[in-house]
C-alpha positions, 0 to 999 in steps of 0.5 A: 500500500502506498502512504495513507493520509489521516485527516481531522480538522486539525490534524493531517498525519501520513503513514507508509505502511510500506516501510515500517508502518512509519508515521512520516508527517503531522501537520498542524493545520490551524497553524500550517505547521510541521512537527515531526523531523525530517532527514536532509537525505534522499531516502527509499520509500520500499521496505529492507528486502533483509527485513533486518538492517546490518547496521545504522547506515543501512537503517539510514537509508529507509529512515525519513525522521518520523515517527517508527516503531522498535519491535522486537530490538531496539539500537544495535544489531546483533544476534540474541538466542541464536537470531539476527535481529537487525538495527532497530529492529525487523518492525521498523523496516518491513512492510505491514497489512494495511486496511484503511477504516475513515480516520484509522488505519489498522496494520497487522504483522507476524514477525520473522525473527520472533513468534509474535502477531502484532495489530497496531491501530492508528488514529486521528481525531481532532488534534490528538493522534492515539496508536494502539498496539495489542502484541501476541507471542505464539507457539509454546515458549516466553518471547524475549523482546524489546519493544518501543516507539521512535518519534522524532520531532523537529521541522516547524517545531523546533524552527524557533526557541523551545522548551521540554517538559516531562513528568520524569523524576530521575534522568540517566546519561548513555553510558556509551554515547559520547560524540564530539558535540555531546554537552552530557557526562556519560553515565552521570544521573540527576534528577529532572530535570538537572543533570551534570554536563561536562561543563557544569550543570544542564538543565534539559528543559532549556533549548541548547541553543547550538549543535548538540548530539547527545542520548539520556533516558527518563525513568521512574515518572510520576506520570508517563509523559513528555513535551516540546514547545516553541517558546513563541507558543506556534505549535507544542507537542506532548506525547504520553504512553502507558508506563506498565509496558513503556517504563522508560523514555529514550530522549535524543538530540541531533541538533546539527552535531553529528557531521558524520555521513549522511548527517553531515551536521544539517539535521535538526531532530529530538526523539522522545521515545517510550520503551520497554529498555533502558539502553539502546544497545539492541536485545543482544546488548541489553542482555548482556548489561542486565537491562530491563526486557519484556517477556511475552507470554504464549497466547497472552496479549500485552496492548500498549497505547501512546498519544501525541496531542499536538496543538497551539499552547497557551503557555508552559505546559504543566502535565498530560490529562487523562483524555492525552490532552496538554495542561498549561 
């Protein structure tokens, strides 16, 4: 199937199913304006024949920014339990069963390199976008599996000063990922939102304000959610998700910082990313470092929801009500 657009009178959402079910645009119509980032690279819009990508530069080449799914690893290729699982994961990559129903798209798969059925359900009303997911383990034995969400913001959203906003208590700074223009001390802890930076302290609500590539993860939430404002009150984004399955939040900067190709310093990106995981390491290396993994059940469904209001804020944001709806 070739993309899908999603409409409600505020929002127009574009999905290609094709590659990843992946979630490629979110305009705000009242404003006229983008919130999801987009790559400064030429990508191809057909699934990975592999279904499994050797490594970053080959998941690059299907990766348009957006909004994909890590199902069933996320981060690093590698072989766990005697499988492939490729670069973010074979869900990411591969084509899904698309079925159109007004303003919902539903998307099916049975995975290759895990016995599990997933039915995802995507859909738009007013200015709020809901995915529901319901996965499934077959056969006889436990499914070991990583499973998390991969929305990068960036476009209109981040073209002016912005500020973030979460409902984590305790931030942890990637232990392994320290680029020339990452401002964070790896392995360093702090409280939300505080962390120690190599200069000093950093507060991560505030907009960097220059080239920065950096990765920490939020945990331990008085409630699940996370936002992005301009500070000029255009557009904001606040994204929210179940904590029972999605206890952590990867939070990712690419603002210009990573002048390797094919970033080549242009990309403007900020993943708020619910998961399963704490580490990005992929099944192999999370398992290897004691990291948290979920354990799916033969016959059992695990369903997780994740929303994302985008809207026109009226100030700070303070909190996610119960409907995902922003509070100022």
């Amino acid at each position: 199937m070739t993309d899908v657009r999603l409409e409600s009178d505020a929002l127009r959402v574009t999905v290609r199913p094709q590659v990843g079910g992946t979630i490629t645009e979110i305009l705000h119509k009242p404003s006229g304006l983008s919130v999801l980032g987009r790559v400064p690279w030429a990508t191809l819009d057909a699934p990975l024949a592999s279904g499994a990508a050797r490594d970053e530069p080959e998941w690059l080449t299907r990766y348009t920014g957006g909004w994909p799914l890590l199902f069933p690893s996320g981060g690093d290729a590698g072989i766990y339990r005697g499988v492939f699982h490729g670069f973010h994961g074979e869900g990411s990559i591969t084509p899904w069963d698309a079925e159109i129903d007004g303003a919902t798209l539903r998307l099916s798969r049975r995975f290759t390199t895990v016995p599990v059925t997933m039915a995802r359900e995507i859909s738009v009303a007013g200015d709020l976008v809901t995915v529901r997911e319901r996965a499934v383990a077959e056969g006889r034995e436990p499914v070991t599996v990583m499973w998390g969400h991969h929305p990068t913001f960036g476009s209109d959203l981040l073209a002016g000063a912005f500020e973030l906003q979460s409902g984590a208590r305790t931030v942890l700074i990637d232990r392994g990922y320290d680029p020339p223009a990452n401002p964070l001390r790896p392995g360093a802890t702090g409280r939300w939102p505080m962390v120690e930076g190599k200069q000093g302290p950093v507060d991560l609500r505030t907009d960097p304000r220059g080239t920065v590539s950096a990765m920490a993860f939020l945990r331990d939430f008085d409630a699940p959610w996370a936002s992005i404002r301009r500070l000029d009150n255009a557009v904001a984004v606040a994204l929210s998700w179940d904590a029972r399955v999605f206890p952590y939040c990867w939070l990712w900067y690419e603002l210009g910082g990573n002048e390797d190709a094919p970033w080549n310093g242009r990309t403007r990106l900020i993943g708020l990313e619910p998961n399963t995981t704490c580490a990005g390491g992929g099944l192999a290396g999370a398992a290897r470092n004691g990291e948290d993994l979920l354990v799916l059940r033969p016959g059992v469904p695990v369903e997780a929801n994740v929303r994302l209001h985008v809207c026109r804020p009226s100030g700070a944001i303070a909190g996610v009500d119960s409907d995902g709806c922003a509070r100022f």
